[in-house]
N, C-alpha and C positions, 0 to 999 in steps of 0.2 A: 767535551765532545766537539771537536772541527767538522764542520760540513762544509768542503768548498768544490763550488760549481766551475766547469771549463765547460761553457755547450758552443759547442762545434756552430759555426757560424753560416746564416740563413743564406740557403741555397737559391736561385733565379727563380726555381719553379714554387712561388707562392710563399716562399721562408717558412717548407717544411723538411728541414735538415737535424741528422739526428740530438740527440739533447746528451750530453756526459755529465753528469753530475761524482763527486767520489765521496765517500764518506768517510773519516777516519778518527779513529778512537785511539784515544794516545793511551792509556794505560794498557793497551794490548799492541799499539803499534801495528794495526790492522786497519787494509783498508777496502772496503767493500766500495760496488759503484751500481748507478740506475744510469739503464740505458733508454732510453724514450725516442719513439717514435710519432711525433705531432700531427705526422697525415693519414694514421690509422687509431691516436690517443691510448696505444698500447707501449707499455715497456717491461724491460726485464732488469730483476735483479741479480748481480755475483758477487760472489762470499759476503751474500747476510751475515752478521750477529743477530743477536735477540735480542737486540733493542730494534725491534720491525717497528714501529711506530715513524720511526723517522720515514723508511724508505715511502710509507704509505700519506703521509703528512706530504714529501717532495713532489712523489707523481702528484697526488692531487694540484697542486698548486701550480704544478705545467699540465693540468687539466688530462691527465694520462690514467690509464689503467693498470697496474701492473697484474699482465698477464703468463706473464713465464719469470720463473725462476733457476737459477744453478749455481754450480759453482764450482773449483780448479780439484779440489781434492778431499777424501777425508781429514780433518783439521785436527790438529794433535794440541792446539794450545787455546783453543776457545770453543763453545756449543755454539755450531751454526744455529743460523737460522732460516735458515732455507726451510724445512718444514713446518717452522710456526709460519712463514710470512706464507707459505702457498694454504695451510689452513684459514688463514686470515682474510685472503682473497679468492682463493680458488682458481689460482695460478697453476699452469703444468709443468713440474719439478723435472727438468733434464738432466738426470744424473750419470756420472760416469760408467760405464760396463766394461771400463779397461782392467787390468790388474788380475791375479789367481784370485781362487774362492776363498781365501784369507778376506780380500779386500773389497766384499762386494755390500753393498746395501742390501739390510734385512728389513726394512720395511717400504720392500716396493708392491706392497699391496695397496699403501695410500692413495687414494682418488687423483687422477691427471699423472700419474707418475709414467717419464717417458724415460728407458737407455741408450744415452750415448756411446758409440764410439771413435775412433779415431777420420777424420772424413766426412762424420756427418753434419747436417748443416740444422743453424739453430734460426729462425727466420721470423723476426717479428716486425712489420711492413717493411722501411728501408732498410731495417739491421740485419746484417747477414753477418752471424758467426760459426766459422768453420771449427769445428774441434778437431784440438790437435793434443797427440797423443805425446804428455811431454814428463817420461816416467824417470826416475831416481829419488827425490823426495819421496815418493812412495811410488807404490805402483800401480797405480788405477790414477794416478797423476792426470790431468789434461790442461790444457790451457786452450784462449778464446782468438781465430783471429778473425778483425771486427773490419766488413766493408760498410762505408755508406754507401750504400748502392744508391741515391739519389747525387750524389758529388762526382763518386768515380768508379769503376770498375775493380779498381786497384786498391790492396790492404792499406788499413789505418794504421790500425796498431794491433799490437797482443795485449790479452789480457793475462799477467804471467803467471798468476797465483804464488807459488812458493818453487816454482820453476828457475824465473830468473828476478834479482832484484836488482836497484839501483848499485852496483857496486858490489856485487856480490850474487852467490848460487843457492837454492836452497840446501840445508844440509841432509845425508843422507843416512845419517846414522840414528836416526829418531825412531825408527822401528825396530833397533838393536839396545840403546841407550834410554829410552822410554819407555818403549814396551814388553823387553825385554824379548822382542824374539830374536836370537843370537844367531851369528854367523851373516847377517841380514846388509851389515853398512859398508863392507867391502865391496861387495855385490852391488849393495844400492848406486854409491860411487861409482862403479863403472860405467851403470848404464846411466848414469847421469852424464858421466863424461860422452856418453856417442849420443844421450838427447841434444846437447848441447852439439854437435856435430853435425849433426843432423839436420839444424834448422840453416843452412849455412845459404841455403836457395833463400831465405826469405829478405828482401828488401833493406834497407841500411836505413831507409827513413821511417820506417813504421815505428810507430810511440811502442814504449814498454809502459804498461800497468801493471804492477805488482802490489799481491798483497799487503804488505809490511813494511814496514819504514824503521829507520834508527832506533834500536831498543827492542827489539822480537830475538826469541831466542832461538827464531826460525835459522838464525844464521850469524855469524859472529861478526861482517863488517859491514850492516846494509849503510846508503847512505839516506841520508836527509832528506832529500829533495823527491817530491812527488810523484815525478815520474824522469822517463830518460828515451832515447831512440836505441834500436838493434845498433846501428853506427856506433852512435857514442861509446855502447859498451862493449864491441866487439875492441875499441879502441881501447877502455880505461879497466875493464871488468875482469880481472885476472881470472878468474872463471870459465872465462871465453878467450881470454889470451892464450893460458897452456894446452895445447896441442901434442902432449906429450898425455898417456892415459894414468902411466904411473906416477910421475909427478903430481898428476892431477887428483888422483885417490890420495896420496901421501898427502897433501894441500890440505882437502875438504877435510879430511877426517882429522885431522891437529888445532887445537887452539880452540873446539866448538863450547862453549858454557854450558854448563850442566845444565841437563833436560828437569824443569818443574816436577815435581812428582804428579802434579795435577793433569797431566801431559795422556799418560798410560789411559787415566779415566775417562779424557777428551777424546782421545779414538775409541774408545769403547763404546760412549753416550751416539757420539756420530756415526757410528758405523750400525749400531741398531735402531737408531732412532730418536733423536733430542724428547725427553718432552715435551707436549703443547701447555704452555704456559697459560693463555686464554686471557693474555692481558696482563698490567703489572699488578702484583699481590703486594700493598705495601705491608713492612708489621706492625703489629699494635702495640698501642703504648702500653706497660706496666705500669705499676708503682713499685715501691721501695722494698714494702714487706717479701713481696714476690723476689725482686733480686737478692734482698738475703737470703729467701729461701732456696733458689736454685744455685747461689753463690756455696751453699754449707752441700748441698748437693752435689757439688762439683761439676755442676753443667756448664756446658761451653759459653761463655762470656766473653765479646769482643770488642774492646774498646777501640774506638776509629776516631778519637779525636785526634788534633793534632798531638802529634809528638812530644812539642812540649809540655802539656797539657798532662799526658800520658807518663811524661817522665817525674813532673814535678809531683802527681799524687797517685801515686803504682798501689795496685790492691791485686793480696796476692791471690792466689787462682783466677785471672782476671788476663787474656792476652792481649794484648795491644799490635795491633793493626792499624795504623794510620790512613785513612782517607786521605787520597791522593795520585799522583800519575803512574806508581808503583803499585796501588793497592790490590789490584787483579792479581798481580806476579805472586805478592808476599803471601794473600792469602791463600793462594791455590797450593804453596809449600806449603803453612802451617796448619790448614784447617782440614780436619775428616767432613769423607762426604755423605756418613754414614748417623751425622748427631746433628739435631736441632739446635740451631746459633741463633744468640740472644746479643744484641749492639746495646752497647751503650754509646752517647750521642748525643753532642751539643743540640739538638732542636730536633723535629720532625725531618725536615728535610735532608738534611746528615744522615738519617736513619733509612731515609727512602732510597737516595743515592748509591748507598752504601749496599742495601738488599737487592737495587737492580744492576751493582755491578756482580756481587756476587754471583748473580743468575748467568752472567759472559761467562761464567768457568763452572756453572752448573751445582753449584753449591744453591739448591734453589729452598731447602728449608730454614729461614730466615724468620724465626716464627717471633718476636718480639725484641722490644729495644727499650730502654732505661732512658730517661731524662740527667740532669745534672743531680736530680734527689737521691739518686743513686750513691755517688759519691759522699752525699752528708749521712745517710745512713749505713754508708761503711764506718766511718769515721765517727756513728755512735756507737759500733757493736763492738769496730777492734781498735779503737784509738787513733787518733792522729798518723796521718801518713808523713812516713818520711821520704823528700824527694831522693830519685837517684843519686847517688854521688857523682859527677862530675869531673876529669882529671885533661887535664894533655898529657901529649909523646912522653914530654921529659919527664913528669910527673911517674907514669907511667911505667919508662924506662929505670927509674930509679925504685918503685916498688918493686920491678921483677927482681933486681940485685938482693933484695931484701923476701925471697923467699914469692912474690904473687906470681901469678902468671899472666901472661899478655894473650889473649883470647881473640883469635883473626879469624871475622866470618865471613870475609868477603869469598868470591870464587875460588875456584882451582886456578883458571888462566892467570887470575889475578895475582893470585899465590905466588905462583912461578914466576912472574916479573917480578917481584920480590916484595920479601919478606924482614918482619925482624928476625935476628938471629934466638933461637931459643923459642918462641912463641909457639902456640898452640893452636893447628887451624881445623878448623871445623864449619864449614859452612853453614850460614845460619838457617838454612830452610831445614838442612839435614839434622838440626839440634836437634829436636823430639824424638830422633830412633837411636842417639849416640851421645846419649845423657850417660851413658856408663864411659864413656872418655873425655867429660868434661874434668879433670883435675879439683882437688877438693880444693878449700883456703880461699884467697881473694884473686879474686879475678877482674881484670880490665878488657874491658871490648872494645873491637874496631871494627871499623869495615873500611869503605873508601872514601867517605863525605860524611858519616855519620845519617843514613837512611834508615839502613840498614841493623844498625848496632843496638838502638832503642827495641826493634822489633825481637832481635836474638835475645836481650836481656830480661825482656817480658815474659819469653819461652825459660829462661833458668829459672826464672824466679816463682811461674806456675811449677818448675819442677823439686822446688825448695831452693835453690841455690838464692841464697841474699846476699850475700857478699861481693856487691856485684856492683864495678863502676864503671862508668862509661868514657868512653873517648869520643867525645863528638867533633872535633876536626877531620877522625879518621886519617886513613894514609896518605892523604890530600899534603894533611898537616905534616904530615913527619917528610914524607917527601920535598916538599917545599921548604923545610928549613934545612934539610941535609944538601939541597942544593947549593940554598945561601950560603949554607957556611961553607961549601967546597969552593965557592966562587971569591972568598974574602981571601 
């Protein structure tokens, strides 16, 4: 978890100028921020997660309160936290009131809860954020624009949420492609293309703060870097370059990465109401006998060790999930949110980790976790594990000729930039609903660096498929020596 501070530098009048703090969590690629105010010890938070403990840990420590809460939109790819962190504090929740009755908050009965609209002003001592209605990603969309009224009269920055990113737009097809309401991402595009038109009055030097950074699946080319200026990317942000509305729809809607299935659920949790969590629930340790027991039971079981840990001694009905910067993404494809999940887990804190990232995507029944005993009492009931088999490309290349099949679970986008010829693609989050087109016989897996291929092989192998070996270079690998040898 990244926490880094940019606080705006102390003003003449007493060095109480405003505090920016951002916070960003890389396995979601998400980045929330606390805005503070020192000469009235009140701040706000935008696009919480549910890991509140941080934002309330930071104010304390610049001796602040946080008093008001919000955020850019309902979020399609993590459970805010905007409602635990204003139960936590008893903060006033300013939520959007843009968008049709599709897209409105159903639990504004909650205590302090205030509706915004486009206009209105959000004021905590010298912070002055104007909401601005900034709809296409969805439609109850807004973003923040932030004066220090103690420095200038004049805007800072915006806060973009899934509006606009470094290098990119948010996409508009997440309420067609994730949630399944159809006809939705033509439409969305468009009016993304005139939000985006729209803001054409605002300033060239005000900072953009956006949600998400490199790796959200909010949009297919965010960049790196933390933040950027309206200039910069009216300059570099083909998003704001094309000026044309159907090129611009033709653009946004081509090349996006499949939407999470977890995705559909996260509007849904947000739009009625996260759960109040009431603090982190770690799970309890079991022992052995219990994991045989719900092992023969067939309950969900998730190994999060490393990979290769995972690979070297696989137990089958047993999914393997890797702890990691991926883990949010992988789990939120493979895991129901309807079954109590059991970790297995080099130590306690593995185990802790692991239950409170799952809680970022609302998979919040995490109800116990296994030790390493786990493993020696697989291996008294059903014998000795045997590790994955292991292959490269050419290894690989030469069973297919030989009758296996070459198993490629990377993306669609990925796909399409190519492929081997003959091979079998199935993405691997999509495995668990398209077990009847996995081909019988032996199979080799890939993906693009091999993250991804351990975790797909896991899912066949809970689904009986054993025949099952891996390509851990991935398309990295094969790519890379197809170049060398075109260059000999």
């Amino acid at each position: 978890m990244e926490r880094s501070g940019s606080d705006m530098p102390d003003d003449a009048n007493g060095g109480k100028a405003v505090i920016l703090k951002r916070f960003y969590h890389d396995g979601l690629a998400q980045a929330s921020y606390l805005l503070g105010c020192p000469g009235v010890g009140r701040a706000i938070v935008i696009d919480a997660n549910r890991d509140v403990d941080q934002y309330i840990e930071a104010a304390e420590a610049e001796g602040l309160q946080i008093t008001d809460v919000t955020e850019t939109h309902i979020h399609a790819d993590y459970v805010s936290g905007s409602r635990e962190l204003a139960n936590r504090t008893g903060a006033t929740m300013h939520m959007s009131d843009e968008g049709d009755a599709d897209w409105k908050y159903q639990f504004q009965d909650d205590p302090n809860f205030r509706l915004v609209k486009n206009g209105d002003l959000i004021e905590v001592g010298a912070i002055k954020l104007e909401v601005l209605h900034s709809p296409g990603h969805t439609p109850e969309h807004i973003s923040f624009v932030l004066t220090d009224t103690v420095a200038s009269s004049q805007p800072l920055g915006v806060f973009s949420g899934d509006f606009i990113f470094v290098g990119d737009v948010g996409r508009p097809d997440l309420l067609e492609r994730a949630a399944n309401m159809l006809g939705t991402m033509e439409k969305g595009a468009r009016i993304l293309h005139q939000s985006l038109q729209s803001i054409a009055n605002l300033p060239d030097h005000m900072i953009v703060w956006p949600a998400h950074g490199a790796g959200s699946a909010c949009g297919k080319s965010l960049g790196g870097v933390p933040q950027s200026t309206l200039g910069y990317e009216r300059l570099v942000n083909w998003g704001m370059k094309v000026t044309s509305e159907e090129k611009f729809v033709d653009e946004v809607l081509s090349g996006q990465p499949e939407p999470p299935y977890y995705f559909k659920e996260m509007k849904r949790i947000n739009k009625v109401g996260p759960p109040i969590l009431g603090g982190r629930k770690d799970p309890a340790q079991l022992g052995s006998g219990e994991f045989l027991r719900l092992l023969k039971e067939e309950a969900l079981i998730v190994d999060v060790r490393r990979k290769e840990t995972s690979m070297q001694q696989p137990m089958n009905g047993v999914l393997a999930v890797p702890l990691g910067k991926d883990f949010t993404q992988w789990a939120g494809w493979m895991l129901p949110f309807d079954t109590p999940i059991h970790l297995i887990a080099d130590s306690k804190a593995q185990a802790d980790e692991a239950a409170m990232e799952l809680t970022m995507i609302g998979l919040d029944d995490t109800v116990a976790w296994f030790g390493p005993s786990a493993v020696t009492s697989y291996s008294a009931e059903f014998g000795s594990m045997t590790p994955v088999p292991q292959a490269t490309f050419e290894e690989a290349l030469q069973a297919q000729k030989e009758g296996a099949t070459i198993l490629d679970v990377r993306g669609l986008t990925e796909w399409t930039d190519g492929h081997i010829e003959g091979a079998v693609h199935i993405q691997y989050g999509t495995l668990p609903n398209r077990l009847d087109e996995v081909p019988s016989g032996k199979l080799y897996v890939h993906c693009n660096s091999g993250g991804r291929s351990p975790v797909a092989i896991s899912a066949l192998r809970k689904a009986g498929f054993t025949d099952v070996v891996n390509i851990p270079g991935g398309w990295e690998e094969y790519a890379a020596s197809t170049s060398q040898a075109a260059s000999v």
